[in-house]
NUVEX-620434 format. One record per residue (C-alpha): residue number from 0; x, y, z; residue in three letters. Coordinates in steps of 0.25 Angstrom, whole numbers, plus 5000, padded with zeros to 4 digits. Layout:
<nodes>
+-----+------+------+------+-----+
:   n :   c1 :   c2 :   c3 : res :
+-----+------+------+------+-----+
: NUM :    X :    Y :    Z : ALA :
...
+-----+------+------+------+-----+
</nodes>
This chain:
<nodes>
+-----+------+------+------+-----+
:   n :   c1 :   c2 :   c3 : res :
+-----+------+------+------+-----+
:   0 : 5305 : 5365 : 5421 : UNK :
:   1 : 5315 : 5377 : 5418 : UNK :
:   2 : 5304 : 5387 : 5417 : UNK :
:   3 : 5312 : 5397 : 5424 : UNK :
:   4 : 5320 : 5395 : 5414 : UNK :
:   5 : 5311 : 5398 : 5402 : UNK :
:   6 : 5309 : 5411 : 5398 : UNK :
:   7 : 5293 : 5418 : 5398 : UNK :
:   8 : 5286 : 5418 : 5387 : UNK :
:   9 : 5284 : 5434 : 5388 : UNK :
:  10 : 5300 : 5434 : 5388 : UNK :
:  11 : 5300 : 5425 : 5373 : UNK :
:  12 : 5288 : 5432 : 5367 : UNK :
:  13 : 5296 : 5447 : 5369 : UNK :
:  14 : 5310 : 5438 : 5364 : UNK :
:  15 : 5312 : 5441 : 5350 : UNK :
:  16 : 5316 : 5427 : 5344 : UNK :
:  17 : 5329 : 5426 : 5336 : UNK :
:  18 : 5329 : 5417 : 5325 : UNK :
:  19 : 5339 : 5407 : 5328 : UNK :
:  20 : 5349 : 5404 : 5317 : UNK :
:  21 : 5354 : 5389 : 5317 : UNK :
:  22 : 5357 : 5388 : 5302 : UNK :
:  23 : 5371 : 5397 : 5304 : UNK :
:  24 : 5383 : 5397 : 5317 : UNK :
:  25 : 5392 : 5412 : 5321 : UNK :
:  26 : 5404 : 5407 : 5325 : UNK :
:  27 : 5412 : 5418 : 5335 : UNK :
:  28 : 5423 : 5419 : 5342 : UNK :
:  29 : 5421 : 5432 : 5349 : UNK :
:  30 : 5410 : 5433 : 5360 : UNK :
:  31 : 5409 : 5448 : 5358 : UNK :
:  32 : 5396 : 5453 : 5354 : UNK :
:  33 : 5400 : 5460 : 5342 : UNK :
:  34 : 5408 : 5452 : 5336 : UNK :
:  35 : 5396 : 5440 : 5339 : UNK :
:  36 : 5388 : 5449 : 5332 : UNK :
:  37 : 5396 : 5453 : 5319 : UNK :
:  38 : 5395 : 5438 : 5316 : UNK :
:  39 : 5382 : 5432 : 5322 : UNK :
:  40 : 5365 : 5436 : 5319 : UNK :
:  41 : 5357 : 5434 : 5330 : UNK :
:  42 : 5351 : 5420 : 5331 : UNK :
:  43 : 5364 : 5413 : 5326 : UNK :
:  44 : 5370 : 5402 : 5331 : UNK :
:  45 : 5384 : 5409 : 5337 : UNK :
:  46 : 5396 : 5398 : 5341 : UNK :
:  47 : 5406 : 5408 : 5350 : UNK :
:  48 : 5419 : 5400 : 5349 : UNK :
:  49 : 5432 : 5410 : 5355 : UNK :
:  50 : 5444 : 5410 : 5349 : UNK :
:  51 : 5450 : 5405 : 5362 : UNK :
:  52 : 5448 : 5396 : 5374 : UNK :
:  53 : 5449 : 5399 : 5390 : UNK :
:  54 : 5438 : 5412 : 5394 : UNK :
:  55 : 5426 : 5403 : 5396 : UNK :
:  56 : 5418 : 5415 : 5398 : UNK :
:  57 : 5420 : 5417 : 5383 : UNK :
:  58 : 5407 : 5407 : 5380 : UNK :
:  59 : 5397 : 5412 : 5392 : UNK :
:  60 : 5403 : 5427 : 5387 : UNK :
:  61 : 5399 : 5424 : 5373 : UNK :
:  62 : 5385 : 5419 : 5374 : UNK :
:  63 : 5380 : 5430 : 5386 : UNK :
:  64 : 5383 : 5440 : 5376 : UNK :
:  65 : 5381 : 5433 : 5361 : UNK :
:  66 : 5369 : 5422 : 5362 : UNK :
:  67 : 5355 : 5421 : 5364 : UNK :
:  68 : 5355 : 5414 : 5377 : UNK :
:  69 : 5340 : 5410 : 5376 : UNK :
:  70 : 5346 : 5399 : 5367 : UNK :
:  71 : 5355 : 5387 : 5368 : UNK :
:  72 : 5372 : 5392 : 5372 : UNK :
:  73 : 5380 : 5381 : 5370 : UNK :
:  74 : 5393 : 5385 : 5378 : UNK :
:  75 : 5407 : 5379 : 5380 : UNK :
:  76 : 5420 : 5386 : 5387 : UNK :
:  77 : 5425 : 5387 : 5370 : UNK :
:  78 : 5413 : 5393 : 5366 : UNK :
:  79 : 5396 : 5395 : 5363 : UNK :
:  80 : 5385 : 5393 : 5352 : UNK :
:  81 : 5373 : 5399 : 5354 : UNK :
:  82 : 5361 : 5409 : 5347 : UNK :
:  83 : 5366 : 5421 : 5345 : UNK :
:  84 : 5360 : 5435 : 5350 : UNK :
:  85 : 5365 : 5447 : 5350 : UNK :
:  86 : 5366 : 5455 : 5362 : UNK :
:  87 : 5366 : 5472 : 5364 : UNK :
:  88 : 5377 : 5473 : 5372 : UNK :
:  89 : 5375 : 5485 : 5384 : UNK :
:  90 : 5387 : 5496 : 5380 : UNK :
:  91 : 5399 : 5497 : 5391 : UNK :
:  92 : 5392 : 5511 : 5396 : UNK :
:  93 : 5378 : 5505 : 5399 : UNK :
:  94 : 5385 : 5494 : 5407 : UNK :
:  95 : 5395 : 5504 : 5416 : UNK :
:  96 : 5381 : 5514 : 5420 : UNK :
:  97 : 5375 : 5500 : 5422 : UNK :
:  98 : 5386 : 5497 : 5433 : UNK :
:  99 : 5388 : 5510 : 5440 : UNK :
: 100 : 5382 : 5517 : 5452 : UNK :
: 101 : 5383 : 5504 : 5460 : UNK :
+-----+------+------+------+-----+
</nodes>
């Protein structure tokens, strides 16, 4: 059993649910966030398919930052479908006060 796994119930009860949208495909070829979110809605399916080969980070980059990992990613080193979801991403100067004092 993968209970472990499994989120608790109190974590999908305070989880807005997003209406998934399998009736339409985003296709993109950027893995930026806002250039994923000019073109996608949230609960779309999202195929990320670069315009060039040889960064495999490319795929793993793109999903991290532009699906909803509580759902299906279907990967390859050429490119990822998934839910999208977008993210708010953490502006440069809250990282760098994040990193100093150390």
């Amino acid at each position: 059993m993968l209970a472990g796994c499994l989120p608790k119930d109190s974590e999908v009860a305070a989880t807005p649910s997003l209406k998934i949208n399998q009736e339409s495909l985003c296709q993109v070829d950027s893995w930026q966030h806002d250039a994923v979110a000019s073109l996608c809605s949230e609960g779309q399916k999202v195929v990320f398919l670069p315009n060039s080969f040889g960064n495999e980070q490319l795929p793993i980059i793109f999903s991290a930052v532009n699906c909803d990992l509580r759902y299906t990613v279907a990967l390859t080193k050429g490119g990822v479908t998934c839910i999208y979801k977008s993210i708010v991403p953490t502006p440069p100067a809250a990282q760098s006060k994040g990193s100093e004092g150390g």
